[in-house]
NULUM-599818 format. One line per field, with one value per residue (C-alpha): residue in three letters; x, y, z. Coordinates in nm, 2 decimals, decimal comma, m for minus. Layout:
REM residues N
residu [ALA | ...]
xx [X | ...]
yy [Y | ...]
zz [Z | ...]
//
This chain:
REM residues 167
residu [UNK | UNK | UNK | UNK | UNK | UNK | UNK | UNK | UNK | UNK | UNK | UNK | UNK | UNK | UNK | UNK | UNK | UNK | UNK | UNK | UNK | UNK | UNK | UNK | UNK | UNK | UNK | UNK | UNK | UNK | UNK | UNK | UNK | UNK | UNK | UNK | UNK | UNK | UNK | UNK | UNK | UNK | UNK | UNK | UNK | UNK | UNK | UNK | UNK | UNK | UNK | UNK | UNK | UNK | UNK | UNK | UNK | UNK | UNK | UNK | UNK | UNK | UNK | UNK | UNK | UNK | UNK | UNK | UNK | UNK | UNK | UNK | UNK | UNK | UNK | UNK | UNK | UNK | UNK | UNK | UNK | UNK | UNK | UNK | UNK | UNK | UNK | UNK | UNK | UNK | UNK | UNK | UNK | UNK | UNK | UNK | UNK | UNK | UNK | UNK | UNK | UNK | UNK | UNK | UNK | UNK | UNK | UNK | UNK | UNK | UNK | UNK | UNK | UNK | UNK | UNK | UNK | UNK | UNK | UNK | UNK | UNK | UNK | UNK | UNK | UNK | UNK | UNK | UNK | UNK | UNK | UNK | UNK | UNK | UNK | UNK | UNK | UNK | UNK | UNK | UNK | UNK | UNK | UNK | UNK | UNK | UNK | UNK | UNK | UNK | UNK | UNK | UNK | UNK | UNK | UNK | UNK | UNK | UNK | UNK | UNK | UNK | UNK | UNK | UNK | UNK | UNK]
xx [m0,69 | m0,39 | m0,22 | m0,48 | m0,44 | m0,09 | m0,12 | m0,38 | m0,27 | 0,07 | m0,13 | m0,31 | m0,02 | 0,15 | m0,17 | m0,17 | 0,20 | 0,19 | m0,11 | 0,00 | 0,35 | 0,36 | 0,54 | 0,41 | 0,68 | 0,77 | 1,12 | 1,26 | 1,48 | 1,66 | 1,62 | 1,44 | 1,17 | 1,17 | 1,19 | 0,90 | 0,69 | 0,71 | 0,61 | 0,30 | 0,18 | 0,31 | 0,14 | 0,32 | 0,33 | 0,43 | 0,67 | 0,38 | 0,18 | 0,47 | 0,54 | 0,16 | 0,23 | 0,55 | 0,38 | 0,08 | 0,31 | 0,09 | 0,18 | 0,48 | 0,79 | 1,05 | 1,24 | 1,59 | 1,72 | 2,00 | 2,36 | 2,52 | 2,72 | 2,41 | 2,23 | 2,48 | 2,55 | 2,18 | 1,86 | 1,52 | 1,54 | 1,41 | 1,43 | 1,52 | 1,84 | 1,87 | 2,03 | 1,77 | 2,03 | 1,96 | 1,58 | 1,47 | 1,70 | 1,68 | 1,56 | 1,50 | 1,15 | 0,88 | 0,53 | 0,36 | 0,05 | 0,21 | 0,23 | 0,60 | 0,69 | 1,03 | 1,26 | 1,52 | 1,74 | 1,71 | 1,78 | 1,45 | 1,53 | 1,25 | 0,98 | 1,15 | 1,22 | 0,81 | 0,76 | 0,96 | 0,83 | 0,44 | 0,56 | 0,70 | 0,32 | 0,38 | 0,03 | 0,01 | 0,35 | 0,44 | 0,73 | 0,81 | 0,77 | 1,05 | 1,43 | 1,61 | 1,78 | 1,41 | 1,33 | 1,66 | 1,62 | 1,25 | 1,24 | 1,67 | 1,51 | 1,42 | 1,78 | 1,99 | 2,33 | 2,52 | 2,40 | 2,16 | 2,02 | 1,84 | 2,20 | 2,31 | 1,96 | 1,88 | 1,74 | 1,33 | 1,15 | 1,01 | 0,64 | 0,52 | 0,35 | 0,11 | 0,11 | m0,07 | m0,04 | m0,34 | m0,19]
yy [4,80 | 4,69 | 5,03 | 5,19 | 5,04 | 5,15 | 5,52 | 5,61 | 5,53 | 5,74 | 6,03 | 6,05 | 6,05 | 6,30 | 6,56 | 6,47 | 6,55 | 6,86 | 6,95 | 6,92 | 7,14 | 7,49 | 7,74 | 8,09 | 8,17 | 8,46 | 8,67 | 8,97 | 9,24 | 9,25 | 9,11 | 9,39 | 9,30 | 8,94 | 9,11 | 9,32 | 9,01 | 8,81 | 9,08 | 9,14 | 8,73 | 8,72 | 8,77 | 9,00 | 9,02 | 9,33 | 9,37 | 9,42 | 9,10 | 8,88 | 9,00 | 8,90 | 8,57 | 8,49 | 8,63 | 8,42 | 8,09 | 8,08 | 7,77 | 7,93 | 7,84 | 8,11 | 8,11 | 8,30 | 8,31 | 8,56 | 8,43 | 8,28 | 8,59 | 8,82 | 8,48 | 8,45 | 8,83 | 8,80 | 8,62 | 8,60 | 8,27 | 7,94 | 8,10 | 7,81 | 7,98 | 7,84 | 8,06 | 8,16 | 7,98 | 7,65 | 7,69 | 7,46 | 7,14 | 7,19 | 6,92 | 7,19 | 7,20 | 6,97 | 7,09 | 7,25 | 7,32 | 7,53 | 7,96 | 8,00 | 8,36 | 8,42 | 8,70 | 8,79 | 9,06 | 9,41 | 9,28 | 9,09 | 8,71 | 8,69 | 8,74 | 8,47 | 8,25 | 8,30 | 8,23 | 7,87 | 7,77 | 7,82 | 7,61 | 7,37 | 7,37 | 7,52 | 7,64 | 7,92 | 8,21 | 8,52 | 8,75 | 8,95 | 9,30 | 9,50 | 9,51 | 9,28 | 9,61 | 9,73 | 9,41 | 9,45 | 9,78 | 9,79 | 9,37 | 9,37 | 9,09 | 8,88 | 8,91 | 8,54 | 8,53 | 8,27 | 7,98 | 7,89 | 7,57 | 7,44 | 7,41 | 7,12 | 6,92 | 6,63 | 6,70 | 6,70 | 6,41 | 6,53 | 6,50 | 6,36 | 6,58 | 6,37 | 6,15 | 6,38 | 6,75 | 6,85 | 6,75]
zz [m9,33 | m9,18 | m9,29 | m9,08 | m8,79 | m8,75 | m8,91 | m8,71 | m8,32 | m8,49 | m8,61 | m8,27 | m8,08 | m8,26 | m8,25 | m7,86 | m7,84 | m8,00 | m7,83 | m7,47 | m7,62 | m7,47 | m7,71 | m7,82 | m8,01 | m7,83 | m7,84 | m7,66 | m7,74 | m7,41 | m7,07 | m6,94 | m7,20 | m7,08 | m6,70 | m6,77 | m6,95 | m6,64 | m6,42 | m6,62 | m6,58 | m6,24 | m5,88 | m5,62 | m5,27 | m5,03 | m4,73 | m4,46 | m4,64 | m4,59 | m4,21 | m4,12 | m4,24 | m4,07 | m3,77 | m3,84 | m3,89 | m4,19 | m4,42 | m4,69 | m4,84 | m4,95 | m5,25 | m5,23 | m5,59 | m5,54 | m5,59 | m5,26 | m5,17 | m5,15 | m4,95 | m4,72 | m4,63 | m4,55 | m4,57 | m4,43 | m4,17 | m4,31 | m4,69 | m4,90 | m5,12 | m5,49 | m5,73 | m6,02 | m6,26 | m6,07 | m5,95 | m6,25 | m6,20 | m5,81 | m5,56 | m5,28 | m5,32 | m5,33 | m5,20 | m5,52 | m5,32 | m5,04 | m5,07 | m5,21 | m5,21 | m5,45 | m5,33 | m5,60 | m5,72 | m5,86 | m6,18 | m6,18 | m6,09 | m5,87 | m6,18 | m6,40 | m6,07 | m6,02 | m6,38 | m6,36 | m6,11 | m6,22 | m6,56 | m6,28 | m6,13 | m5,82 | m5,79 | m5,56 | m5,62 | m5,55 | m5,62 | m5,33 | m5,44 | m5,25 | m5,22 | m4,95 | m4,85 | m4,79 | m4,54 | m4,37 | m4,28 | m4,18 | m3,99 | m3,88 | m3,62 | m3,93 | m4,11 | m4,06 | m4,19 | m4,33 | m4,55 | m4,30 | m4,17 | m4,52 | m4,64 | m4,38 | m4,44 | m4,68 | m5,04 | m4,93 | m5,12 | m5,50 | m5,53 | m5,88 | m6,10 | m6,28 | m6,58 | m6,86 | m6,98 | m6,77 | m6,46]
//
């Protein structure tokens, strides 16, 4: 009996564990593969959505995940730059409930950056679905330069994400 009582709680435990694990297993041939993957579990957002809601002061964060030199040649103001290679260990972002939008580059940083963050549970992302040439050239008025003010700013406090595997 006593055996029982201590293989059992251990057996539980482990079928919990492997329950709340999240791994399909899958490979890819090439990045574009893993690129293209994203993009197909992934919601998008156009250029004219994302004006309304700047215009709108509608509730959003923005995501820059291109590498500093592209961030700092240009950016749309109050976009909140972390590199894609950084996004998961950063402590920019803490409001999982807000609209975050995720520009990126051409190479398709912006789907696996939306990705991320959704296994992060950020609840409610988009990948903005155009080039940052695109936005320059059609909103020049909404082009900052520079690293902007986010880089001067304390690290924003982390919300908690829960205790269990549902959360």
């Amino acid at each position: 009996m006593k055996f029982l009582k201590i293989i059992f709680p251990a057996i539980l435990s482990i079928v919990l564990f492997i329950g709340c694990v999240q791994k399909d297993g899958t490979t890819y041939e090439s990045i574009d593969g893993m690129v293209a993957a994203a993009k197909a579990n992934i919601q998008t957002m156009g250029m004219e959505e994302l004006k309304t809601l700047i215009d709108n002061h509608a509730p959003i964060q923005i995501v820059d995940c291109r590498e500093d030199y592209d961030f700092m040649l240009g950016h749309i103001p109050g976009s909140i730059h972390i590199p894609r290679g950084l996004l998961e260990f950063s402590n920019k972002l803490s409001n999982r409930r807000i609209k975050t939008l995720v520009i990126g580059n051409e190479m398709g940083s912006g789907a696996l950056a939306v990705q991320s963050l959704e296994l992060l549970k950020y609840s409610d992302c988009y990948m903005l679905d155009f080039s940052w040439f695109d936005w320059e050239a059609t909103y020049p008025e909404l082009v900052e330069q520079g690293m902007g003010e986010a880089a001067a700013s304390e690290p924003v406090k982390q919300e908690s994400s829960g205790g269990g595997c549902g959360d």
